[in-house]
N, C-alpha and C positions, 0 to 999 in steps of 0.2 A: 222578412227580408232585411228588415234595418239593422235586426239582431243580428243576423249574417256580418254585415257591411260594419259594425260597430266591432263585430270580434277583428275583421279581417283590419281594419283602421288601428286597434290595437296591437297586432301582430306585428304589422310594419312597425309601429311608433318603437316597440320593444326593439325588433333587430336593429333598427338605423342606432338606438339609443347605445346597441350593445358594442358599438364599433369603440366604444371609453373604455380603460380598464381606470377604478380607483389606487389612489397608494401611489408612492416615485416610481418611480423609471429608474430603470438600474442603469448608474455608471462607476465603474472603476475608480476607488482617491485615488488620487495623483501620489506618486512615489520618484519623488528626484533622486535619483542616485547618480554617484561620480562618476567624471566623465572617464576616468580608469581606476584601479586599482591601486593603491599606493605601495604595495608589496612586491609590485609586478617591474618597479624601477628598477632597472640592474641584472634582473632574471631573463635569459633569453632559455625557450624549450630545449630539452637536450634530443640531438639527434637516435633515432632519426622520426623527423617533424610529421605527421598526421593531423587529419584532421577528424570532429565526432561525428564525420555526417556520411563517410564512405561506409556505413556500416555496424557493427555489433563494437562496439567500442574495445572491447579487450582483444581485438584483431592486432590491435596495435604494439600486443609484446611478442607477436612473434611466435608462440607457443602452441603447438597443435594440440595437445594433449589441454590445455587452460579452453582452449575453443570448442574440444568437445565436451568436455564439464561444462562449460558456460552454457552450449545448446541445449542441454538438459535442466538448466535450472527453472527455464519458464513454464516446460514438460511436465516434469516430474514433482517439482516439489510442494509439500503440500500447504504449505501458508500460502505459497501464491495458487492453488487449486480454490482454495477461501476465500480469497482477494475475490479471483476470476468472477463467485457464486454471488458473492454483494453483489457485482457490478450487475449480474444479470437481474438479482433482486430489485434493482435500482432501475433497471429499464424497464422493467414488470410496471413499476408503479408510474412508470412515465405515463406508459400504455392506461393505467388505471386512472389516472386524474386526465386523459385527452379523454373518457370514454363517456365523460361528465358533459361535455360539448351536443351528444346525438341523446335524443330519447328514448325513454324504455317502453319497449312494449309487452305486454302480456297480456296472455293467453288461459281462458280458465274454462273447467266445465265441472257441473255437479250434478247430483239427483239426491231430491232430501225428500222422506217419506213422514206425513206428520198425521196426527192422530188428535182430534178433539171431541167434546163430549166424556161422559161417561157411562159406565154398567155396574149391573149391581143387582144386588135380591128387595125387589119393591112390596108392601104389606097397602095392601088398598080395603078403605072402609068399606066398598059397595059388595056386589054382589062377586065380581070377580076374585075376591078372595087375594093370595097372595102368589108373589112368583117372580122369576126375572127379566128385568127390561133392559133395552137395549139402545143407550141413548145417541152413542160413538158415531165419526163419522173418519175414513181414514183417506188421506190421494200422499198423490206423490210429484212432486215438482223438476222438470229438468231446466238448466240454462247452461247455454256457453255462449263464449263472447272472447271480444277482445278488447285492452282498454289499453291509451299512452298515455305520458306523463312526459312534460319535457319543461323542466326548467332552463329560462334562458338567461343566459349571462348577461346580465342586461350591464352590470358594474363591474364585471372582469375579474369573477371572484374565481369562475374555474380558469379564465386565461393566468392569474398568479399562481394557481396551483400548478397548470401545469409549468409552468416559468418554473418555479421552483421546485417539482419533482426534477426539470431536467436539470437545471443546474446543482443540484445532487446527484444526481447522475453521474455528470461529468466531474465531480469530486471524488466519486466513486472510483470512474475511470482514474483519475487523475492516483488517486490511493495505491490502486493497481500498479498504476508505475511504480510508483514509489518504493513501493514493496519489491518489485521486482529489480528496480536497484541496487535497492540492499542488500538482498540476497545474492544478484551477482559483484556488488563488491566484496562484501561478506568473504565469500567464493574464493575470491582473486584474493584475497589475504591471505587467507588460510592458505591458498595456494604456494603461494611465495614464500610464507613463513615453513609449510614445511618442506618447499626447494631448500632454505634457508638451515634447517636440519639436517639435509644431505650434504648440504655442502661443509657444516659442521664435522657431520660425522668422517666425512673424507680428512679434513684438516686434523680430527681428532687423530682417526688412524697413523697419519703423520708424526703426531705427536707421539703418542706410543710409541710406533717405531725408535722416533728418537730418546727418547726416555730408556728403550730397551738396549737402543747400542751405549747410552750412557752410562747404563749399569753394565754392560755387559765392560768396557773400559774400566770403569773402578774395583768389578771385582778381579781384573786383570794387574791391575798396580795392587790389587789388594795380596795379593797373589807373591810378587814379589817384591812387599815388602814394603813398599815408597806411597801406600792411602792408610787409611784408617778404616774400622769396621762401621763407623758413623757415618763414612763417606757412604757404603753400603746401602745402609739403612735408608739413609737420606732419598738414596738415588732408588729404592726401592718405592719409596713413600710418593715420591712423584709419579714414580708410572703406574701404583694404583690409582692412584689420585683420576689420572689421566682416562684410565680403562673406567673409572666409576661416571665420569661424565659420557663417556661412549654411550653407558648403558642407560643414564637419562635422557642424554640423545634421541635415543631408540623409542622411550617412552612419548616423549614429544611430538615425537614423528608420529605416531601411531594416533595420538588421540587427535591429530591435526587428520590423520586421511578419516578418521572416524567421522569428524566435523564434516567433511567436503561427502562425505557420502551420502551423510543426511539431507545437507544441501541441493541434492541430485535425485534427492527421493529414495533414495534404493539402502536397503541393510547393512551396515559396513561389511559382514562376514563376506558381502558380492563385490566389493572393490578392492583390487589391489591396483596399487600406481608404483611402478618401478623407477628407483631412484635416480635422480638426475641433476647435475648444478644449478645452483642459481645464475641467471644470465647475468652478464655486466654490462649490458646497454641497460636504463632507465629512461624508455621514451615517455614522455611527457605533453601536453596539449595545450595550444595558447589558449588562455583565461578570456581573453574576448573582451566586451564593455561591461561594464555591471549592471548594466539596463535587461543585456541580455537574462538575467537570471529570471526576472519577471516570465517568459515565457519558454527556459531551457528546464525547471527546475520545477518535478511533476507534483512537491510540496507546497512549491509557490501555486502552483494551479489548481491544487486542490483549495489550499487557503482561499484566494480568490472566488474559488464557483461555491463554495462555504457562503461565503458575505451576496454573493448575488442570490442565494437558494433565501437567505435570510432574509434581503430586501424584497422578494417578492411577496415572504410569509405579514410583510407591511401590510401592502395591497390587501391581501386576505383579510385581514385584521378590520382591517376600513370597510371592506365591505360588506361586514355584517351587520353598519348603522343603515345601510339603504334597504327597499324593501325586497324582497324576492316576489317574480312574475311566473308562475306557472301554467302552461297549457297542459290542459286534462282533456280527454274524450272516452268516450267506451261504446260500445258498438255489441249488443249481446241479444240473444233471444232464451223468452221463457216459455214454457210452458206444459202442460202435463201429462203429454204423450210425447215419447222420445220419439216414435218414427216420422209424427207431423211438426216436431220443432221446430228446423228452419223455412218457415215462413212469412212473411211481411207483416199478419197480423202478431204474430208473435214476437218483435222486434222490438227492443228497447235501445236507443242512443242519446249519448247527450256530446257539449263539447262547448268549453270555455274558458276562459280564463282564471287563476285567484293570486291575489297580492295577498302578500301575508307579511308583518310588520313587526318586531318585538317593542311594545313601547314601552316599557321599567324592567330591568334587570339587574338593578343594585350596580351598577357602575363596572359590571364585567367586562365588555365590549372595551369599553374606554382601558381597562389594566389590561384586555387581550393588544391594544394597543403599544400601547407599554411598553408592556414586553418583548412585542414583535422588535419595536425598535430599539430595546436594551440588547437584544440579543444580534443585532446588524451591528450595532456599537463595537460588542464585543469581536465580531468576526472581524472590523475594520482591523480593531488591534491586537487581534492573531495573524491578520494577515501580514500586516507591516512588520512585526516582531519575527514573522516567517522569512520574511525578506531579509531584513538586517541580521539573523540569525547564518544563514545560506552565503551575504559578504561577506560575515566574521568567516565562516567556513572555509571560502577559497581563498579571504587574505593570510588564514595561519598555514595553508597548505602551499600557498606561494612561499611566504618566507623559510615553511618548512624545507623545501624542497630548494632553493637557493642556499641554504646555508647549508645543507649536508651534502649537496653537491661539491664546495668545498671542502667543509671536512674529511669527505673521501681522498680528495684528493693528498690532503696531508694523513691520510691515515693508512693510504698505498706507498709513501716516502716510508714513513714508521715501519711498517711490514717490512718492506725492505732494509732498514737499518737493523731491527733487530732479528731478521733474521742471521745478517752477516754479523753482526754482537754475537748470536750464540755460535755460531762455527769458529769465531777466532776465541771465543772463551773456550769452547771446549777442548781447542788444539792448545793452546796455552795451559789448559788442565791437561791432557795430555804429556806437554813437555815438561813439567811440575813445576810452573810460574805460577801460578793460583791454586788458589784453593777449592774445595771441589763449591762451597757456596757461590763463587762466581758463577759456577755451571749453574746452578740450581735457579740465579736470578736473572742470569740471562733466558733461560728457557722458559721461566714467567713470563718474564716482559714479551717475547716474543710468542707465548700464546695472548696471551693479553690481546695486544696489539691487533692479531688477526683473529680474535673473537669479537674485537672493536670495530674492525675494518668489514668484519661479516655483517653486524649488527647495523653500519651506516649502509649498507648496500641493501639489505633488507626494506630497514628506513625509506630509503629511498623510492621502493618499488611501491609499497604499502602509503607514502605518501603521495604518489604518483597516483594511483589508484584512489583515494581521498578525494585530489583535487578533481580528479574525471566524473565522483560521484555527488562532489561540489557544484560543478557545473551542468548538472544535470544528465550525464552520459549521452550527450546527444537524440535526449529526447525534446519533441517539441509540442507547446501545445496544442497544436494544430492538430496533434494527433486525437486527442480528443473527439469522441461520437456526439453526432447531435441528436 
């Protein structure tokens, strides 16, 4: 009875003992960031205004045909199908280090047949003469039983596992976003860029045309009498010139829907997307505090549950110097008849406790130590470099996006100047005031111009898109499983 009351007096001492976990306690460094943006002075959003929390973020350009690609990236594509599989991997092992908390029981049953003694041909001096004896003796043994084993946390070595299986986890999770950001900005690039194609190839078409009435005018004065055959040639050389860009155009386009279809999961030969302008709104999203990045930015939250997965592998570390307490029992019957085994005479159990202790192990414990907290260190400063990385990001997408917002605008005056430069050059080549190189350099400058003017509007959309993927696209941590 005392034996009883001394296990049961131990039992308690352990659980009350296990309410400690060893190792810190995880808290967050502090990360001061400004109280705004310095890029953000002088930049107001271009209409019209949105915000990232009404929804799927690329809602905001207005594109039906961008909204059903987008829906399909989280669907179909297969890096993020890869992502999804971590994460589930990640929660598996959550499940695995909580399953260290309850005890193992099993379950066994045998029959072992044994044989001792010996036989053999015996030679005896007496009267019996010689012959074989028989000295063997053979049974057969059954037992089944059942026995537990339950180590208890007594120092909090499976509570930091499991702390640290979940906060891997939710980096896992956090990855997942990450990945799926990319790909739908990815997406919306490539989208724009080959809107951006189309809209080339329209302007291109234009230009040919005008290249073709321009030769079709020079070999008119050639005709009678008032051009040169150089004029010809001249004006020949520009509108191939002109038709060989169409035709890269084309190719441009093609390996851009090639790109987007992969993105979507599916074979390019199964996508076509029929051509359409690029729009001229560039709506754009206010940039917020910078504090917010900390919890919009599914990099930053990954970084973060990185350094908490680490500081709990602390814990772990530590608490291989204290002892382990485990409760053993087993409960089994033996004995040599299977159909009279389970009976009370038959019954063997025991049930107690054992501390087990490592006392020299060449200093491993102490460098598992170490380690644990070399490798927190390092997570502190991925995480912070995560962070200032994600500022740098949305400060270059600010200024990006303020300064070519003007530029546009002087680059829509341009378009217009040289377009009316080339109609008064060429009516003045017409009237034989110039010669026909003024035609040739005004029709430069006025592709120029609006290959320029196409290229900031592009710009514009793609960095639009940057900064949305800067700020996290209206993800938040909170989304994060626990």
């Amino acid at each position: 009875m005392k034996n009883v009351r001394g296990v049961v007096i131990a039992t308690g001492a352990a659980l009350i003992a296990s309410g400690c976990a060893v190792g810190p306690n995880y808290k967050r460094p502090p990360f001061v960031t400004a109280a705004a943006y310095k890029e953000q002075d002088g930049w107001k959003p271009s209409e019209p205004a949105d915000t990232l929390t009404r929804g799927p973020w690329w809602r905001i350009f207005n594109d039906d045909v961008l909204n059903d690609l987008e829906s399909r990236v989280a669907i179909s594509n297969e890096n993020i199908k890869a992502e999804a599989q971590a994460v589930e991997e990640a929660r598996a092992a959550v499940h695995q280090a909580q399953a260290s908390f309850w005890p193992t029981l099993s379950v066994s049953t045998s029959a072992e047949r044994t044989s001792s003694g010996s036989s053999g041909f015996v030679i005896s001096g007496g009267t019996g003469g010689a012959g074989f004896s028989s000295g063997s003796s053979t049974s057969t043994f059954y037992t089944a039983g059942a026995s537990v084993d339950w180590g208890l946390d007594i120092w909090g070595e499976v509570r930091r596992n499991v702390e640290s299986a979940r906060a891997s986890f939710q980096s896992t999770a956090a990855a997942l976003a990450a990945a799926q950001l990319s790909a739908q900005s990815e997406l919306a690039t490539d989208y724009f860029e080959m809107r951006a194609q189309d809209q080339l190839d329209i302007l291109l078409n234009d230009i040919v045309a005008a290249d073709q009435r321009a030769l079709n005018i020079t070999q008119a004065r050639y005709k009678v009498g008032v051009a040169y055959k150089a004029d010809i040639v001249t004006a020949q050389t520009q509108l191939l010139s002109a038709q060989a860009q169409q035709v890269n155009a084309a190719i441009e386009r093609a390996t851009l829907e090639h790109a987007i279809a992969v993105l979507v999961g599916v074979q390019p030969a199964t996508l076509s997307l029929k051509p359409a302008s690029l729009a001229n709104a560039v709506p754009t999203v206010p940039p917020g505090v910078p504090s917010a990045l900390l919890e919009r930015r599914p990099d930053i939250a990954e970084a973060e549950r990185n350094m908490a997965s680490a500081n709990a592998k602390i814990g772990v570390a530590i608490a291989a110097f204290f002892p382990s307490l485990t409760l053993s029992g087993s409960d089994q019957y033996e004995g040599s008849t299977f159909d009279k085994l389970i009976r009370t005479s038959n019954r063997v159990w025991s049930f107690g406790p054992s501390l087990a202790e490592t006392i020299f192990n060449g200093g491993a414990r102490w460098a598992q130590v170490a380690q644990s907290r070399a490798t927190y260190q390092a997570s502190v400063h991925d995480y912070r470099q995560t962070v200032l990385s994600g500022l740098q990001q949305v400060e270059d997408e600010l200024v990006t996006l303020r300064v070519l917002e003007k530029q546009a605008v002087i680059e829509d005056e341009l378009v217009k100047a040289s377009r009316e430069a080339e109609t008064l050059t060429l009516n003045q080549y017409k009237a034989g005031t110039v010669p026909y190189s003024s035609v040739i350099t005004a029709q430069t400058t006025r592709l120029t111009s609006e290959e320029t003017a196409l290229t900031v509007q592009l710009n514009r959309f793609t960095a639009s898109v940057a900064l949305i993927q800067a700020l996290g696209g209206g993800w938040d941590a909170s989304q994060l499983g626990h």
